[in-house]
N, C-alpha and C positions, 0 to 999 in steps of 0.2 A: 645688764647683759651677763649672762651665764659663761663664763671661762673657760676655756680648756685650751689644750694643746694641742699643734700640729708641728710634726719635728722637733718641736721641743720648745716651740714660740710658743708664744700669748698670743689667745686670739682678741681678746680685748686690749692689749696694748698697743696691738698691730693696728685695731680701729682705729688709734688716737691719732695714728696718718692721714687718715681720711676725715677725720672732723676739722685737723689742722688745716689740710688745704681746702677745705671747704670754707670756713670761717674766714682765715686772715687773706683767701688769694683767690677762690671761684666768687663766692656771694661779692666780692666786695668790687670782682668786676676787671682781675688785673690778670688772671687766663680764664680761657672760657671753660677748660679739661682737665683731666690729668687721667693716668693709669700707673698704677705702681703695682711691682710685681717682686715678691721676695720669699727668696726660697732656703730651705738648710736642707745639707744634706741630700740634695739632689729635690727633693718636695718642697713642693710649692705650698708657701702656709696662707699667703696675703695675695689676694692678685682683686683689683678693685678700678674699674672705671668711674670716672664721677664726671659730672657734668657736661659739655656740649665741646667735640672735637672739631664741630661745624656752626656756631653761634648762628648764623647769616640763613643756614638752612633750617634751623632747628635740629640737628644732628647728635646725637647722644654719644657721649664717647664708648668707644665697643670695646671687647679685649681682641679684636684682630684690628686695630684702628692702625691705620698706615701713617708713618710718619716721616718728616726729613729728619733724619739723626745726624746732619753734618759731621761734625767733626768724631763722632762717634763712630765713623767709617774708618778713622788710623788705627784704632786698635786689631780690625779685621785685616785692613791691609798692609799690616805690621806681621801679622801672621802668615799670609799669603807668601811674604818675603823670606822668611825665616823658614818655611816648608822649601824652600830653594838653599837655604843653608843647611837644610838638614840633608838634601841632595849632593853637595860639595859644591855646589855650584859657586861660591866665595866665602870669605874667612871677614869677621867682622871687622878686623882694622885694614884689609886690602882698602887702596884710592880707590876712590869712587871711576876717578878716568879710566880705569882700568877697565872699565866696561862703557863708558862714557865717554869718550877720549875728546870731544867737543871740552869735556871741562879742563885740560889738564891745565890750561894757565889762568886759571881764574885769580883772581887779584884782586886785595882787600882795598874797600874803601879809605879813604885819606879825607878828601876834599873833593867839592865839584858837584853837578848834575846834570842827570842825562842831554847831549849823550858827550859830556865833556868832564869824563870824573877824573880825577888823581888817584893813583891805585897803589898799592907795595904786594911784594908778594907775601903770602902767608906761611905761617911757622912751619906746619906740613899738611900735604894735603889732603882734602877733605876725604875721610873713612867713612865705609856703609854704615859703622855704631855711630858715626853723626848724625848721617839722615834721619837713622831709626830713633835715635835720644832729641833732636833736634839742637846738636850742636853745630850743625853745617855752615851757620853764615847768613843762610835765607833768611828772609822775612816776608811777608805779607804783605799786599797791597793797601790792608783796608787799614792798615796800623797808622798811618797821617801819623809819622814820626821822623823821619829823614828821608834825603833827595833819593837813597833807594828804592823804600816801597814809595816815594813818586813814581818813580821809570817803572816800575808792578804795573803801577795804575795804568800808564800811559801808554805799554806795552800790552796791557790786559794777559799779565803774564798769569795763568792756573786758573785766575777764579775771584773775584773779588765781590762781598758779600755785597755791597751796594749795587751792584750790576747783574748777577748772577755768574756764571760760569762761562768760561773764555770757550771760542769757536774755535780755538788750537789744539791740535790731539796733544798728548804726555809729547810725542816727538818733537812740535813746535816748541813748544815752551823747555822745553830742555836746551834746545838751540836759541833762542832768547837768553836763559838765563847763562848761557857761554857769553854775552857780549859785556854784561853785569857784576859791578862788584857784587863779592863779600860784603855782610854785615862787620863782619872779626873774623881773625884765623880760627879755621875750623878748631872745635876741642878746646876752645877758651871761654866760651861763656855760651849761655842757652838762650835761645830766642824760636818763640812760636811761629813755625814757618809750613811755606810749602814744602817742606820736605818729606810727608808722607806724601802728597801728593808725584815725588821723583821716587818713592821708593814703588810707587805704582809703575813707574815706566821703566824702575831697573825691574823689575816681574818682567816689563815684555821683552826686555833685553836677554835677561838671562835665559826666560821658558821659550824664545819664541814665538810667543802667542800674545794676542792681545789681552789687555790687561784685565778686562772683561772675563772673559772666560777662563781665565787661569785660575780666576778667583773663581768662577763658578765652581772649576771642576777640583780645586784642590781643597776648598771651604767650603762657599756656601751650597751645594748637593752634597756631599756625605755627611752633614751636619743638617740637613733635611731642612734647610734655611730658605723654602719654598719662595718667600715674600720679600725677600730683601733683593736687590735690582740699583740699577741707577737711575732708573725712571718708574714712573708707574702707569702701568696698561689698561687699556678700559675695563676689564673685567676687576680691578681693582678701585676705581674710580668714586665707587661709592664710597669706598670706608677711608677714603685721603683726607686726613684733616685739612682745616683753614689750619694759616698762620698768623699771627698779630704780631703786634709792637703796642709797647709801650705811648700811652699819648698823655699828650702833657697835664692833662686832669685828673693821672694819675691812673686812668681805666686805661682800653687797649682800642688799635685801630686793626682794619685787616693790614695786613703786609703781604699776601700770597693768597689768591683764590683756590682752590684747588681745580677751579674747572678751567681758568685758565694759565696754570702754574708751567711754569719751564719744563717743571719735572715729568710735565704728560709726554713729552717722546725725548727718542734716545739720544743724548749728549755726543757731541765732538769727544768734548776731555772728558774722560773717564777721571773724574776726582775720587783716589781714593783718601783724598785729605778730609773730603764734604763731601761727595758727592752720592752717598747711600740713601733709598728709603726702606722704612723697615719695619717692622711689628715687634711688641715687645715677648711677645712669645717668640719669634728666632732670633732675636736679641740675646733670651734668656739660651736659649741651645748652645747661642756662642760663649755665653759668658761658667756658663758651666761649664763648657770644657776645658776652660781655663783653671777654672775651681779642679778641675778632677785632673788636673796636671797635664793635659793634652787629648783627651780620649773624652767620648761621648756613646752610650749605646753599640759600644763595640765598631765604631771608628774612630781611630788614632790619627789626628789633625798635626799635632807636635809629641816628640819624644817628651817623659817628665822633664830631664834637664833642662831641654830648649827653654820650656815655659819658666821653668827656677830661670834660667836664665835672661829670658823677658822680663823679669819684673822682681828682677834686683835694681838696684839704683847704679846708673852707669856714670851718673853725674863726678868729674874728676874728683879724687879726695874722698870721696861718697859724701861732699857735701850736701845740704836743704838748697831748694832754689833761691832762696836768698841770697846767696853768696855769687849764683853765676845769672841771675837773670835780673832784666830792667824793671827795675820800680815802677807800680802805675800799669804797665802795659796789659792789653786784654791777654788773656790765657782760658782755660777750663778748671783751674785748678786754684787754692791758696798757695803761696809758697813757702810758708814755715813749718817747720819739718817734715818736708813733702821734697822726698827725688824725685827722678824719674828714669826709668827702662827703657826698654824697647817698643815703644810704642806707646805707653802707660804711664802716671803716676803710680809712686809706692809710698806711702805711710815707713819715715825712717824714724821718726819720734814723736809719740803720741801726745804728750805735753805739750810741744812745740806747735803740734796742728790742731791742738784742743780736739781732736776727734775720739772718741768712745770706741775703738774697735781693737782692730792690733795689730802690731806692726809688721811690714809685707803685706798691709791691704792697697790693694789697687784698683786703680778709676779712669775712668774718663766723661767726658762730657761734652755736648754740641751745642752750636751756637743756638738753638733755637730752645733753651733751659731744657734739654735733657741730660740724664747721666746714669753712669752704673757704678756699682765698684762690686769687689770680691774682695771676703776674706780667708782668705784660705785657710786660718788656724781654727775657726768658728765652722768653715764650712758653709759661710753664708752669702747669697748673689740675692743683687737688688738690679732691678730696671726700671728707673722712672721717666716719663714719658708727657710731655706737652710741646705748645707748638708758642713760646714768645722770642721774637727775635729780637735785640740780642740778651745773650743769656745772662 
């Protein structure tokens, strides 16, 4: 292969992405796809479809190939919120009851299970930089860790990945999770929750408008983010990937048809924790404008600060998640020396997270193995893209 450069990459190094997943994870039968797309500079040097985003149909994977990016949805609706701070609309350490007022007595876990738990009150109360960092308390239903995310389950509080997503708009479940401890007092330790999914309903509290369309109109239209939706419509129907899982022979089984997926019409809950589907081309729109500090083709989404500001590490101390987060537990992310922002992991010590890039890069990632990150000192965005649940 003949060499050259685009932006300043290798084009034959960039290949060595695409043999990789071809070799050790399409041929051998453990996803059916993938799409990676990586850009410096604002150009796009890599962008490469490989194998079948639909096995079942014989379906090639495309570069407008629709995908569920779960949890790859907090980082947009991290920014949805913060387009509301950039308004005056709240100050990051205001209580969350403050606009919430359901939550003002929530009460940390002790002892007990629903609906007969022992509570204390906690240290103080929960700030919107908790929601946004995930130091709020929440937790997850699917986490089968303590008699809290039981009462998740049982309540079908946001969304729980072995069920799909709860029939309670953001309002329900916010009045739900008023009846519920705390994990821990807020600002004490980090645990993977719904909490971008309540930073979606403080959006509709704050804008007045449903959570849906706030986000339409504040993100994804001026960022010309055509494809991304919480559901997907039949004029997009052909290019929806399947989803797999893991089966125990080590290949993959379907987990999610796309012809008959939840995802074909529109949701009660609007999760903006999980609940996006999306293309890696407006994937990439969003994530450069994070790279370019707020701005995209001459619209300004975030002020520069805001965005320095998202993706600093808000973690107390500026410790690594090792210090405030559970051993073992699922997440998106490694936890040595790895913060995290608003909304985002951040790269605090590159040693620590063995990662090759540089520090102040930032990520995310969905249950279903996709991910992005940005570096902003390089100038470089990555969007990789398949469908194995879990990730």
């Amino acid at each position: 292969m003949t060499d050259r450069t685009i932006a300043g990459m290798s084009t034959s190094r960039l290949a060595q992405i695409d043999r990789h997943l071809a070799d050790k994870y399409i041929e051998t039968g453990k996803i059916s796809g993938a799409l990676t797309l990586v850009a410096r500079h604002g150009e796009i040097a890599h962008f490469s479809p490989l194998g079948q985003m639909d096995a079942e149909r014989n379906k090639p994977t495309r570069e407008d190939t629709v995908y569920r990016i779960y949890s790859m949805s907090k980082p947009i609706t991290s920014v949805a919120l913060l387009t509301l701070y950039e308004q005056g609309k709240f100050q990051l350490d205001d209580p969350v009851h403050k606009f919430i007022p359901e939550w003002e007595n929530l009460g940390v876990w002790v002892s007990g299970a629903y609906p007969n738990f022992l509570t204390k009150r906690p240290e103080r109360p929960m700030s919107v930089r908790d929601l946004l960092s995930h130091q709020s308390g929440f937790t997850y239903g699917f986490m089968h860790n303590n008699s809290i995310d039981a009462a998740y389950r049982e309540l079908a509080v946001v969304n729980d990945a072995e069920v799909g997503l709860s029939s309670d708009t953001l309002a329900q479940s916010a009045r739900k999770l008023a009846d519920l401890p705390l994990l821990f007092s807020p600002g004490t330790r980090w645990n993977y929750s719904i909490s971008t999914d309540m930073c979606g309903y403080l959006v509709e509290v704050l804008s007045g408008k449903r959570f849906d369309d706030y986000l339409r109109e504040s993100v994804l239209e001026p960022l010309g983010m055509k494809e991304t939706s919480f559901y997907v419509p039949d004029e997009r129907l052909d290019r929806f990937a399947a989803c797999y899982a893991p089966s125990p022979d080590g290949g993959r089984d379907l987990q999610d048809d796309p012809e008959t997926s939840y995802y074909r019409k529109p949701p009660t809950m609007l999760s903006g924790g999980g609940g996006l589907t999306s293309t890696a081309t407006d994937y990439f729109r969003f994530a450069q404008m994070l790279c370019n500090r707020g701005t995209l083709d001459g619209e300004r989404i975030l002020s520069r600060k805001t965005v320095e500001l998202m993706t600093r590490n808000h973690l107390p101390g500026a410790v690594d998640l090792t210090a405030v987060a559970p051993p073992g537990q699922f997440s998106e992310v490694g936890y040595s020396g790895v913060g995290f922002g608003l909304g985002v992991s951040v790269i605090n010590d590159l040693a620590r997270a063995q990662i090759s890039g540089s520090e102040g890069q930032f990520a995310w990632g969905g249950a279903a193995s996709t991910a992005f990150w940005v570096d902003p000192v390089e100038e470089v965005v990555v969007v990789f893209m398949t469908q194995l649940l879990p990730s």
